[in-house]
TINU-711085 format. One record per residue (C-alpha): residue in one letter; z negated, x negated, y. Coordinates in steps of 0.25 Angstrom, whole numbers, plus 5000, padded with zeros to 4 digits. Each point is the difference from the previous one (the first is absolute). Example, Ala and Ser with C-alpha at 12.3 -4.5 7.8 and 13.67 -1.06 7.14 Angstrom:
2
<A <4969 4951 4982>> <S <5002 4994 5014>> 
REM end
This chain:
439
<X <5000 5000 5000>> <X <5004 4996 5015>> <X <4988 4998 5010>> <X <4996 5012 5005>> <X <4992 5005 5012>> <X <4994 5010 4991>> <X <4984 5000 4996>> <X <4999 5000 4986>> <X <4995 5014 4989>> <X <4986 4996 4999>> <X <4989 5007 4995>> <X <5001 5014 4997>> <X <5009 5012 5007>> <X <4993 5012 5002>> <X <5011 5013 4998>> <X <4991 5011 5009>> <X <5008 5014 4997>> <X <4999 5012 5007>> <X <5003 5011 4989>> <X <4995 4999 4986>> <X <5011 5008 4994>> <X <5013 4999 4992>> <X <5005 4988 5008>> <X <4987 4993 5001>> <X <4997 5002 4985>> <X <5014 4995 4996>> <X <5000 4988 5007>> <X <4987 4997 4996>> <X <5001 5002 4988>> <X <5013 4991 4998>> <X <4995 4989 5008>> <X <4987 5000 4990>> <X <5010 5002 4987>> <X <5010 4989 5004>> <X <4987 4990 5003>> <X <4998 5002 4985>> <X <5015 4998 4997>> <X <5002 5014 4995>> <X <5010 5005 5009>> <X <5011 4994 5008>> <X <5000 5004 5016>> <X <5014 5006 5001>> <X <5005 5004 5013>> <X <4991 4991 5007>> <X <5008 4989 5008>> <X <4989 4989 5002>> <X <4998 5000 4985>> <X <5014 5002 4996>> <X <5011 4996 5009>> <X <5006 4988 5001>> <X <5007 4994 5014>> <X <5009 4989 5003>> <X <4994 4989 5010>> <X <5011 4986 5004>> <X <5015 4999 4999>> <X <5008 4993 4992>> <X <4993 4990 4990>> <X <4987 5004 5006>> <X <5001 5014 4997>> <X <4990 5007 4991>> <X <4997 5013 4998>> <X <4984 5003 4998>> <X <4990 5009 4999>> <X <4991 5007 5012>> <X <4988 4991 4996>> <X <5009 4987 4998>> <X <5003 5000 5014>> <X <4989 5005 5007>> <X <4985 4999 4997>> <X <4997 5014 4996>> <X <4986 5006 4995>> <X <4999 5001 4984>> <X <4999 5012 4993>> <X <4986 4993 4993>> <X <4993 4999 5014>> <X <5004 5015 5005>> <X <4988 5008 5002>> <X <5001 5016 5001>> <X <4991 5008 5009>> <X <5004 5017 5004>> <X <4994 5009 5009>> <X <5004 5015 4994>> <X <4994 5015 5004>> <X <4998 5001 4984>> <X <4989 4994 4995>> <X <5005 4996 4985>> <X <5003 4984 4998>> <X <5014 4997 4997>> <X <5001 4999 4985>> <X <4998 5017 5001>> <X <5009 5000 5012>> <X <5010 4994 4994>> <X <4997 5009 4988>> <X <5000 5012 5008>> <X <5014 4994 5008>> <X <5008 5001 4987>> <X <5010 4990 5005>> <X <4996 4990 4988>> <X <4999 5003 4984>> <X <4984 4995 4996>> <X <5005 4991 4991>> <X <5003 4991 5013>> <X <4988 5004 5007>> <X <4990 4999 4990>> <X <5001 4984 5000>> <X <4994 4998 5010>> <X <4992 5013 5002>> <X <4988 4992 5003>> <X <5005 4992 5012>> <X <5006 5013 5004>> <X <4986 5007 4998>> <X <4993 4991 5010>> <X <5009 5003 5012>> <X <4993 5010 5006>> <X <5006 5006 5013>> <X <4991 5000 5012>> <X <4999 5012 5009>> <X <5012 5004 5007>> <X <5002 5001 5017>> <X <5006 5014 4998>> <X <5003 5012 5010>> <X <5006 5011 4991>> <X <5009 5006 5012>> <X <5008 4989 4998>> <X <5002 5003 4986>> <X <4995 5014 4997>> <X <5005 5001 4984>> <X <4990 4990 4996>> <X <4983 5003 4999>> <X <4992 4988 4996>> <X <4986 4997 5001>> <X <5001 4987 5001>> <X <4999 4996 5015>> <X <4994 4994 5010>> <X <4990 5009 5010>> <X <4989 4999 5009>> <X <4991 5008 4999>> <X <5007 5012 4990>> <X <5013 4999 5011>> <X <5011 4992 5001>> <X <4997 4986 5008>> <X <5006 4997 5012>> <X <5015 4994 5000>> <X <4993 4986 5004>> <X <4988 5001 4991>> <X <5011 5002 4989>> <X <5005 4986 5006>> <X <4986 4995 5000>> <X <4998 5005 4986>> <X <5012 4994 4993>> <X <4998 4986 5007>> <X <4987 5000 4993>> <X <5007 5004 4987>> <X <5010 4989 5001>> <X <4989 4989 5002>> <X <4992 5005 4990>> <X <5011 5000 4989>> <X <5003 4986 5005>> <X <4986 4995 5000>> <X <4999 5006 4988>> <X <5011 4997 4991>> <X <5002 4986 5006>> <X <5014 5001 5007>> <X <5006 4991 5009>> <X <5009 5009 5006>> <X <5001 5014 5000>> <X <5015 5010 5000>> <X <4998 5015 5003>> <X <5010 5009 4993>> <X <5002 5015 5005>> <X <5005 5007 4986>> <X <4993 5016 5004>> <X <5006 5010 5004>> <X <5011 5005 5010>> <X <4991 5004 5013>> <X <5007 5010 5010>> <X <5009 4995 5010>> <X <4992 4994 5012>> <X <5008 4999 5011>> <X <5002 4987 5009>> <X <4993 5003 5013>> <X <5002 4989 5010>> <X <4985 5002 5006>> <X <4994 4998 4988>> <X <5009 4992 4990>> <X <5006 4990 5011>> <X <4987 4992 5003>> <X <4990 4994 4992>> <X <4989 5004 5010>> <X <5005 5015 4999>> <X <4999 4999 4986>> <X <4987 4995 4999>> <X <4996 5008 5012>> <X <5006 5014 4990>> <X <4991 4993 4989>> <X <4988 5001 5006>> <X <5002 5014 5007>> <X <5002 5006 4986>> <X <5014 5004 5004>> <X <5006 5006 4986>> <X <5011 5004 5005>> <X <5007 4987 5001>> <X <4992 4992 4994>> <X <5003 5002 4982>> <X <4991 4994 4991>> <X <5009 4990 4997>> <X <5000 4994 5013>> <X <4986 4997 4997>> <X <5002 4994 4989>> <X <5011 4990 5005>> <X <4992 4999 5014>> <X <4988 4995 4989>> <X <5009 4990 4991>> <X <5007 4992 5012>> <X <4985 4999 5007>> <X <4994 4992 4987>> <X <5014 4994 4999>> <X <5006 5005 4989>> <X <5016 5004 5000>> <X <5003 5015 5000>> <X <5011 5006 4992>> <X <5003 5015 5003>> <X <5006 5006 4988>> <X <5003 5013 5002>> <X <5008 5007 5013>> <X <4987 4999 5009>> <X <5001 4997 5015>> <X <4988 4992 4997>> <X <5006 4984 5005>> <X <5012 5007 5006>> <X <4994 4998 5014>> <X <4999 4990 5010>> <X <4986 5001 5002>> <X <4999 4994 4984>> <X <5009 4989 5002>> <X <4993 4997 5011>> <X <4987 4997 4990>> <X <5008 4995 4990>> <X <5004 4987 5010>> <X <4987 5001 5005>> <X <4993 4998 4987>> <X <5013 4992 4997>> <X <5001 5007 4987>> <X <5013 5007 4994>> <X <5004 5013 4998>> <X <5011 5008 4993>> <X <5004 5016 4996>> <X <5004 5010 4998>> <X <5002 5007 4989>> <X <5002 4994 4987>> <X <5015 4999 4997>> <X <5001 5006 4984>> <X <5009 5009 4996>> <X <5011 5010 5007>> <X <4997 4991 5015>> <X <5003 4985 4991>> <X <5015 5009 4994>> <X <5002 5005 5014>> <X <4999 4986 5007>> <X <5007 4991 4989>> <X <5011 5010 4998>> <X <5003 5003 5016>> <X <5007 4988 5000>> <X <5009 5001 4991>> <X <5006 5013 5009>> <X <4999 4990 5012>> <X <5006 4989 4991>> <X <5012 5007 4995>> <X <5000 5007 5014>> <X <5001 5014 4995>> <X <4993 5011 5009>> <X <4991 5009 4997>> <X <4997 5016 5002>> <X <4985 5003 4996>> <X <4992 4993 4991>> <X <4990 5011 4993>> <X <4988 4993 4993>> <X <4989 5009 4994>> <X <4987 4995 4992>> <X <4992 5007 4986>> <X <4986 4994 5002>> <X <4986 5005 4992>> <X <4989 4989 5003>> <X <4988 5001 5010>> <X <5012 4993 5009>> <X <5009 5013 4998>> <X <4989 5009 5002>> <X <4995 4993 5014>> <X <5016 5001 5006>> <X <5002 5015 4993>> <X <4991 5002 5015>> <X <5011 5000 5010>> <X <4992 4991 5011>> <X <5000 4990 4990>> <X <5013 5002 4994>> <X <5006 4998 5015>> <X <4994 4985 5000>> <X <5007 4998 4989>> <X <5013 5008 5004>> <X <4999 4988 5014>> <X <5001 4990 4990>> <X <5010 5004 4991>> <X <5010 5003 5009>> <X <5000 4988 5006>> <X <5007 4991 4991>> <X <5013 5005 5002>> <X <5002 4998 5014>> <X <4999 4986 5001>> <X <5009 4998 4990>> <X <5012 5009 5002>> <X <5000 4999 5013>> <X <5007 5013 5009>> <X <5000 4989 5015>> <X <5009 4988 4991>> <X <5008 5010 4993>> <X <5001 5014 5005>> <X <5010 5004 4994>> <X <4995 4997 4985>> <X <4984 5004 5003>> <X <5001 5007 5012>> <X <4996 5013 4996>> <X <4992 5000 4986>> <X <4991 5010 4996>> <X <4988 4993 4994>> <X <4989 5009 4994>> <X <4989 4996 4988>> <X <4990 5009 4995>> <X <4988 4999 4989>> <X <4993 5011 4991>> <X <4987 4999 4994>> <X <5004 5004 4986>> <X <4986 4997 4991>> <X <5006 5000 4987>> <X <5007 4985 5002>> <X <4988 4995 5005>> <X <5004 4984 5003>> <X <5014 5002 4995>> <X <5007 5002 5014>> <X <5015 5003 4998>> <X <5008 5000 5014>> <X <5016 5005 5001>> <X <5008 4996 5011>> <X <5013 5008 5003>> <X <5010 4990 5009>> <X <5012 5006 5005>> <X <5009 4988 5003>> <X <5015 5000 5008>> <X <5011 4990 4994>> <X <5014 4997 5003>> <X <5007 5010 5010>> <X <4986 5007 5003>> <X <5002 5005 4984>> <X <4984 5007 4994>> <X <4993 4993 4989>> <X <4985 5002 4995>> <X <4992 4991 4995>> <X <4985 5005 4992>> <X <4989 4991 4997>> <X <4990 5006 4990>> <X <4987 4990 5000>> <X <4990 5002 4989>> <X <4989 4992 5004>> <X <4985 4996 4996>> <X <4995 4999 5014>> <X <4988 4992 5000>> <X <5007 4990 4991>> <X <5009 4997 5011>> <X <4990 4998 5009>> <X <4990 4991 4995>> <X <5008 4989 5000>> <X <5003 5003 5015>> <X <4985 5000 5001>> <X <4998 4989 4993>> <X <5011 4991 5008>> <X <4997 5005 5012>> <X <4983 4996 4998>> <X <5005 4985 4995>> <X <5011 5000 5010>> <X <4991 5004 5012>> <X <4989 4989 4994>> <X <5011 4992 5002>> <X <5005 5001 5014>> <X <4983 5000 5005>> <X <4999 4986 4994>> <X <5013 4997 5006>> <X <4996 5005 5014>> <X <5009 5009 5001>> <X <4996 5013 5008>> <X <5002 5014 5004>> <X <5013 5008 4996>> <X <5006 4993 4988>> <X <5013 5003 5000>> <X <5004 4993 4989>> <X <4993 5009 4990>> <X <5010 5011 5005>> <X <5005 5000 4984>> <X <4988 5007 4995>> <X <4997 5011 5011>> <X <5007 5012 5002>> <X <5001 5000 5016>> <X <4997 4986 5003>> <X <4991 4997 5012>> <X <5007 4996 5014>> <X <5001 4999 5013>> <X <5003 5013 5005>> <X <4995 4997 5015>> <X <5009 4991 4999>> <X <5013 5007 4996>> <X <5000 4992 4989>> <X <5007 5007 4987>> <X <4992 4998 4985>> <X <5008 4993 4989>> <X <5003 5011 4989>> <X <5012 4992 4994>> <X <4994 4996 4987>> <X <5006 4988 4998>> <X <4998 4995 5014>> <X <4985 5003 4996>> <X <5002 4992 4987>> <X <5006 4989 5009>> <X <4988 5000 5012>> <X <4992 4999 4987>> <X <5005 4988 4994>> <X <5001 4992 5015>> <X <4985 5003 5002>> <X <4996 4993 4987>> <X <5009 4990 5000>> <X <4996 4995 5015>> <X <4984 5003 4997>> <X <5006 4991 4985>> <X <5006 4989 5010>> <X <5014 5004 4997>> <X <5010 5003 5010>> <X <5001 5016 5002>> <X <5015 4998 4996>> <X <5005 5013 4999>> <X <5007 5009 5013>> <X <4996 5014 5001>> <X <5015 5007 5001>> 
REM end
């Protein structure tokens, strides 16, 4: 390996995630299984992918962990915070993504990951009823002494564990759509301020638990379509506290279809009508968004992969005037077995119709702990490398990439330009030249 500017892995990684449920459970679960070399981490870039690094006779083509120094699997410790008590063997029991046969090897690592109370406001996700929250008092805390709370959490679970550096993951559920409101999300000192007035309006849950992560240092990753880092006013922390950040919405199923097969209608410059995607969910996931406030967050996220990739203002008379809709449906009986269609109705040669379907049969939470998994290493990664705030270049995993937006600036949806910003960032933090253009 090069010389790098990159502080090594040491000690143990602390993986603090918000949900104990099906994505939680599942990524646990492999994680624990693979230490014991009883699964193989499919899907899961860091542990799986190989890159190239050099021209010519220097070229070589490695994996992840060969060209940067990335945390191992055997020092990864898992801590939750869930509104269910139960510990995570019994959720991921109850979750039914994964057969017991591949839980019950390590039932009893699983068995000691007992989730701490949860910062919970059930306005912002009315389908669920736990009893396992946070209160002063018999009532809901304060937005700021939720803060206070879980900046004690995270200090005891390092303390307590023994971790040297500590990632928090947001796998929960979809809250409703919080609105950007420039008095409140602009500034860190009107965030703060909201905190400490109580102000539930603006203020999610969520944001306390990224405002609490980035205070004790940790990186914060939003996976799911929360406004949550979305805002000025959290970048502003995250440079403050010079700790990275990155969301949102983990990129899985019909949204990974939808931004790999875009560009091949921009490719082959064919135009396009309507794109029609709808979704068949039935986890805790599926039950949350069948509530239309939260099924709008995830509608703003959905939506707006497409734009940034067939693009109406460069070719107007190709992607001037799509109709782009995507709907879900809680369906119980599928549980975690999403299935996603997608009805594309495309114009060729002389302005001539053609169709294109897409029929997704999907496991969702097996797409997504590998996300979760790269994004936690990979986040670990940019915090010893000093890299702060947004990080763009983990667009490939999310499903509507952080940016800029006060800036004008666009997200990058194109999933091969995400794969190329990727492969630069770790060849630079590798000490190899970041040697391939974005086109």
């Amino acid at each position: 390996m090069k010389q790098i500017n990159v502080k090594p892995a040491e000690g143990k990684l602390g993986i603090m995630v918000v949900g104990c449920g099906a994505v939680a459970t599942t990524l646990m679960t492999g994680v624990l299984m693979a230490r014991k070399g009883l699964t193989r981490l499919i899907g899961s870039m860091t542990q799986m992918d190989k890159m190239r690094v050099g021209h010519g006779d220097d070229k070589k083509y490695l994996k992840y962990y060969d060209v940067v120094p990335l945390a191992e699997l055997d020092d990864c410790v898992f801590g939750t915070w869930d509104i269910y008590p139960q510990n995570a063997y019994r959720a991921a029991m109850y979750a039914q993504v994964l057969q017991e046969k591949d839980i019950a090897p390590v039932r009893n690592e699983l068995e000691k990951i007992v989730p701490m109370k949860a910062a919970f406001d059930r306005n912002y996700a009315k389908r669920l009823e736990g009893d396992n929250v946070k209160s002063v008092d018999g009532a809901m805390p304060t937005r700021w002494e939720m803060v206070e709370m879980l900046r004690d959490d995270i200090r005891q679970f390092k303390a307590e564990k023994g971790c040297s550096r500590i990632v928090v993951l947001w796998a929960a559920s979809t809250e409703i759509y919080v609105p950007i409101d420039k008095e409140v999300h602009y500034s860190l000192e009107k965030l703060e301020q909201a905190m400490r007035d109580d102000d539930r309006e603006h203020i999610a849950p969520s944001m306390c638990y990224a405002y609490a992560a980035l205070s004790e240092e940790c990186p914060f990753i939003m996976g799911a379509p929360n406004t949550t880092v979305d805002i000025p006013a959290m970048w502003q922390l995250a440079e403050k506290m010079h700790m990275p950040i990155c969301g949102k919405d983990f990129k899985t199923g019909q949204t990974l279809v939808k931004s790999g097969f875009a560009p091949i209608i921009s490719t082959r410059c064919l135009g396009l009508d309507g794109w029609f995607s709808t979704n068949i969910l039935g986890n805790r996931d599926g039950l949350v968004l069948d509530e239309p406030q939260n099924f709008h967050t995830k509608e703003v996220s959905k939506l707006s992969t497409l734009e940034t990739i067939l693009r109406g203002d460069d070719q107007p008379e190709l992607y001037g005037d799509y109709y782009h809709k995507v709907r879900i449906n809680y369906y119980p009986p599928r549980n975690d077995n999403k299935e996603s269609w997608d009805n594309i109705d495309i114009r060729g040669w002389m302005g001539y119709p053609m169709q294109i379907k897409i029929n997704f049969l999907c496991r969702d939470s097996i797409l997504a702990a590998p996300v979760a998994l790269d994004l936690c290493l990979l986040s670990d990664l940019a915090a010893r490398a000093g890299r702060y705030g947004i990080q763009r270049w983990l667009s490939f995993f999310l499903k509507s990439p952080m940016h800029d937006y006060t800036q004008g600036e666009q997200p990058v949806n194109h999933l091969y330009q995400q794969y190329t910003l990727l492969k630069n960032a770790l060849r630079e933090m590798g000490g190899y030249e970041a040697d391939e253009e974005i086109d």
